[in-house]
N, C-alpha and C positions, 0 to 999 in steps of 0.2 A: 504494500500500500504506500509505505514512502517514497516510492521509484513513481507510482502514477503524478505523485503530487511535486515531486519534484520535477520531473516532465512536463504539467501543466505551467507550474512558474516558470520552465525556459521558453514558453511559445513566445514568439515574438510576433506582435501586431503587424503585420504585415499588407501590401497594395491586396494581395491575395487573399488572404484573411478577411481584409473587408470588405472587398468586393463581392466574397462567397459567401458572407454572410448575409449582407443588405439582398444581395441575386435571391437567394434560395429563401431567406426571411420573408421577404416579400410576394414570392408564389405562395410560399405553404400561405398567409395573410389572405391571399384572394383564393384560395383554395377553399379558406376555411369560410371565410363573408360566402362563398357561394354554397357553400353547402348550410349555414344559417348556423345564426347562434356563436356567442361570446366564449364560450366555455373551448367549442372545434377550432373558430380564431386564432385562439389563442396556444391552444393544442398543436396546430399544425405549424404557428410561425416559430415555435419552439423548435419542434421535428425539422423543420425549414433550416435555420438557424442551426442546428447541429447536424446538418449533413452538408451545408456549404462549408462550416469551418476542418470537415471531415474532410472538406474534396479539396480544399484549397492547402490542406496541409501535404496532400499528393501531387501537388502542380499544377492545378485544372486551369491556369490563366484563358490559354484559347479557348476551352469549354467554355469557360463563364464568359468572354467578350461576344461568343458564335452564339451563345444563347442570347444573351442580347441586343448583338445587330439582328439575330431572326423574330424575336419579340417585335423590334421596334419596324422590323419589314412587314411581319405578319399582322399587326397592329392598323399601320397602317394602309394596307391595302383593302383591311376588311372594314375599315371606316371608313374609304372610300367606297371601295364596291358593297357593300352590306350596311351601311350607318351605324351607330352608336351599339345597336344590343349584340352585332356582331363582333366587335372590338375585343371582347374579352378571349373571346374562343379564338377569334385569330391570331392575338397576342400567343395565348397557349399555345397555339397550333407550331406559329414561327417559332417559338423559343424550342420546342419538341424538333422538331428537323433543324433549327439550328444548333441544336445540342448534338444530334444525332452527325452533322456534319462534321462538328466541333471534336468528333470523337474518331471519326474514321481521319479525319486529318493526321491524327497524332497518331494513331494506327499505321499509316503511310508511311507517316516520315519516318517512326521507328526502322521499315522494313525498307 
C-alpha cells in the first residue's frame, strides 16, 4: 500500500493529464445529463475522469486531440445538416471515429 501512495505523489500534472481529464470528464458529464439524473452525472464524470487520467498516463496525446478534432467535425456538421437536437449525437459520433482513427494511427506508426 505504500508503493501505490507513493506513486500517486510522483504523478506529475501534466499537458496530458489535463487534457485526458477535462476530454473524458466531460463525455462521461453529457453521458450522464443524457441519460437523466444528478446522482449518473455525477457517476459517470467521475468514471470519465478516471479513465482519461488512466489513458493519458499511457500517452494517449493523439487519441485525445483525434477525438477532439472528430467531436468538433462531427458537431459541427450535424448542426448544420441536422440542427441543434442532432448536435449531441454527432459530436459523439465524430469523437467515436475520431478516437477510432486516433488509435489505428498509432497502431501504424508502431508497425
Amino acid at each position: 500500500m505504500p508503493d501505490m501512495l507513493t506513486q500517486m505523489r510522483a504523478i506529475r500534472i501534466t499537458v496530458d493529464l489535463v487534457m485526458g481529464v477535462i476530454i473524458m470528464g466531460t463525455t462521461g458529464a453529457v453521458i450522464g445529463l443524457n441519460l437523466g439524473g444528478a446522482v449518473l452525472t455525477i457517476t459517470a464524470m467521475l468514471l470519465g475522469i478516471m479513465l482519461g487520467g488512466f489513458l493519458s498516463r499511457l500517452g494517449a496525446r493523439r487519441f485525445f486531440i483525434s477525438v477532439l478534432a472528430g467531436s468538433f467535425i462531427g458537431g459541427a456538421l450535424a448542426l448544420w445538416l441536422g440542427g441543434p437536437y442532432a448536435f449531441i449525437i454527432g459530436a459523439g459520433s465524430g469523437g467515436a471515429i475520431g478516437g477510432f482513427i486516433g488509435v489505428n494511427i498509432e497502431l501504424f506508426k508502431r508497425g
